[in-house]
C-alpha positions as CSV (number, residue, x, y, z in Angstrom):
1,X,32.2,7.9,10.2
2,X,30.8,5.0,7.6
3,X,27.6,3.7,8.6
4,X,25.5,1.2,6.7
5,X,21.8,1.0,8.4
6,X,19.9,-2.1,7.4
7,X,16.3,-2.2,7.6
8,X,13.0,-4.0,6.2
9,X,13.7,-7.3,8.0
10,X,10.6,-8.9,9.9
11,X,8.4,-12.1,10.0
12,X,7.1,-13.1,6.6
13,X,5.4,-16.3,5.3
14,X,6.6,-18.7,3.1
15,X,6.0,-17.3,-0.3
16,X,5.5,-14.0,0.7
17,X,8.0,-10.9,-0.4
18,X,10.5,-8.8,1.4
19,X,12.5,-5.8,0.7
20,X,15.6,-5.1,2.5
21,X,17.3,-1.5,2.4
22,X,21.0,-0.6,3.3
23,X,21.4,3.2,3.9
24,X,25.2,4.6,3.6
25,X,26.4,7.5,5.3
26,X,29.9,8.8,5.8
27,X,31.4,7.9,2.4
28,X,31.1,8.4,-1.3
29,X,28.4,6.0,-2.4
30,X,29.1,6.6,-6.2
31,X,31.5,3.1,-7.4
32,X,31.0,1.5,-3.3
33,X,30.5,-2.2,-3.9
34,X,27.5,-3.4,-1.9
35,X,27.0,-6.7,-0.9
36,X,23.9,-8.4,1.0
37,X,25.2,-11.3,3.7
38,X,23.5,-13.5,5.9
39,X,23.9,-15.8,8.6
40,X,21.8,-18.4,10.0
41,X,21.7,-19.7,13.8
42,X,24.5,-21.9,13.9
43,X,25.8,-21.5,10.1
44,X,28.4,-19.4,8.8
45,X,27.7,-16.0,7.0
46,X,27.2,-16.2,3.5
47,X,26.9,-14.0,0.5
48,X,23.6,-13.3,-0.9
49,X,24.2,-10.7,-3.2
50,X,26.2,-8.3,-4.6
51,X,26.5,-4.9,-7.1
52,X,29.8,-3.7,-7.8
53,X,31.0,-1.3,-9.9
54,X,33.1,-2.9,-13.0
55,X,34.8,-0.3,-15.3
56,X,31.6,1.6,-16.8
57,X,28.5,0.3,-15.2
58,X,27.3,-2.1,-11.6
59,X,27.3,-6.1,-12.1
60,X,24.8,-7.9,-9.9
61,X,25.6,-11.4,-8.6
62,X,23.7,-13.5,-6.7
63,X,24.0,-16.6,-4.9
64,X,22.8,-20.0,-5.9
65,X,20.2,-20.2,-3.3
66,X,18.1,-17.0,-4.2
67,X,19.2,-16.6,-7.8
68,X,15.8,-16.2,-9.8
69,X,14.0,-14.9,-7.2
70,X,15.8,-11.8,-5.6
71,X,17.0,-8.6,-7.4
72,X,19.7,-5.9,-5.8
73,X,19.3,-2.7,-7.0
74,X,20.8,1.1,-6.3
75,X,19.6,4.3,-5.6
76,X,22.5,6.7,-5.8
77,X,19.6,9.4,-4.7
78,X,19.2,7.8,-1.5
79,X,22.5,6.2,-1.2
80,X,20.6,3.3,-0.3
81,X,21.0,-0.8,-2.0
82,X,18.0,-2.8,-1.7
83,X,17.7,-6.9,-1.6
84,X,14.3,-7.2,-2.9
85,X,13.2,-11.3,-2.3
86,X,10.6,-13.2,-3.3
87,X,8.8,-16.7,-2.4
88,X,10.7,-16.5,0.4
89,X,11.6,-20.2,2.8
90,X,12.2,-21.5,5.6
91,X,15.8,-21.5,4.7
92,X,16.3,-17.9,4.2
93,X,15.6,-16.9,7.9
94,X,18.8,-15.4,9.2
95,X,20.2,-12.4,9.8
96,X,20.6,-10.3,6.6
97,X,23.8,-7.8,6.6
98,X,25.1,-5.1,4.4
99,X,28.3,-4.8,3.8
100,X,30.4,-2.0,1.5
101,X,33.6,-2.0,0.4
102,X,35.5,1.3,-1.3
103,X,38.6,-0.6,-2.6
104,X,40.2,0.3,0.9
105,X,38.2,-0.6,3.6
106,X,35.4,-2.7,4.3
107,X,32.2,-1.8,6.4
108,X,29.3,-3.8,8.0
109,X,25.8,-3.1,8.7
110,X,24.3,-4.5,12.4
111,X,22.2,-6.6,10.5
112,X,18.3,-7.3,10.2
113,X,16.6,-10.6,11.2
114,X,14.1,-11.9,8.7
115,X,12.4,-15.1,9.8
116,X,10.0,-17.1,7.5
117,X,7.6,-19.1,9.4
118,X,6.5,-21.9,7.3
């Protein structure tokens, strides 16, 4: 059985710094393409961030809103990604959730809420 485990979320101060983890289980993490969503009260979710595995090595993308000032990263040790974020806003509060994908089927964390109080 897949299972992503999100964790790291909490209440943070604008400008402050926050690192997410996901945690697979239950599938080969080597090639999964990892993404980092989230979704606001009364907003659709959104993509933050994504690695994914393209031919020989992992791509990072991010979106516009937290290009420049968030970095996901691997560890294939701890089959864990991490969203690490930085002068954090108002505007990122939501809930944050990981989501992996093998190229057949497609899995969700239950999401952490991160709230930056301002």
């Amino acid at each position: 059985q897949v299972q992503l485990v999100e964790s790291g979320g909490g209440l943070v101060q604008a400008g402050g710094s926050l690192r997410l983890s996901c945690a697979v289980s239950g599938c080969s993490f080597s090639r999964l393409d990892v993404g980092w969503y989230r979704q606001a009260p009364g907003k659709e979710r959104e993509l933050v961030a994504d690695i994914n595995w393209r031919i020989y090595s992992y791509y990072a993308t991010y979106a516009d809103p937290v290009r420049g000032r968030s970095t996901i990263f691997r560890d294939d040790a701890k089959n864990t990604v991490y969203l690490q974020m930085a002068k954090l806003k108002p505007e990122d509060t939501a809930i944050y959730y990981c989501n992996a994908d093998n190229g057949g089927d497609n899995y969700w964390g239950q999401g952490t809420q991160v709230t930056v109080s301002s």
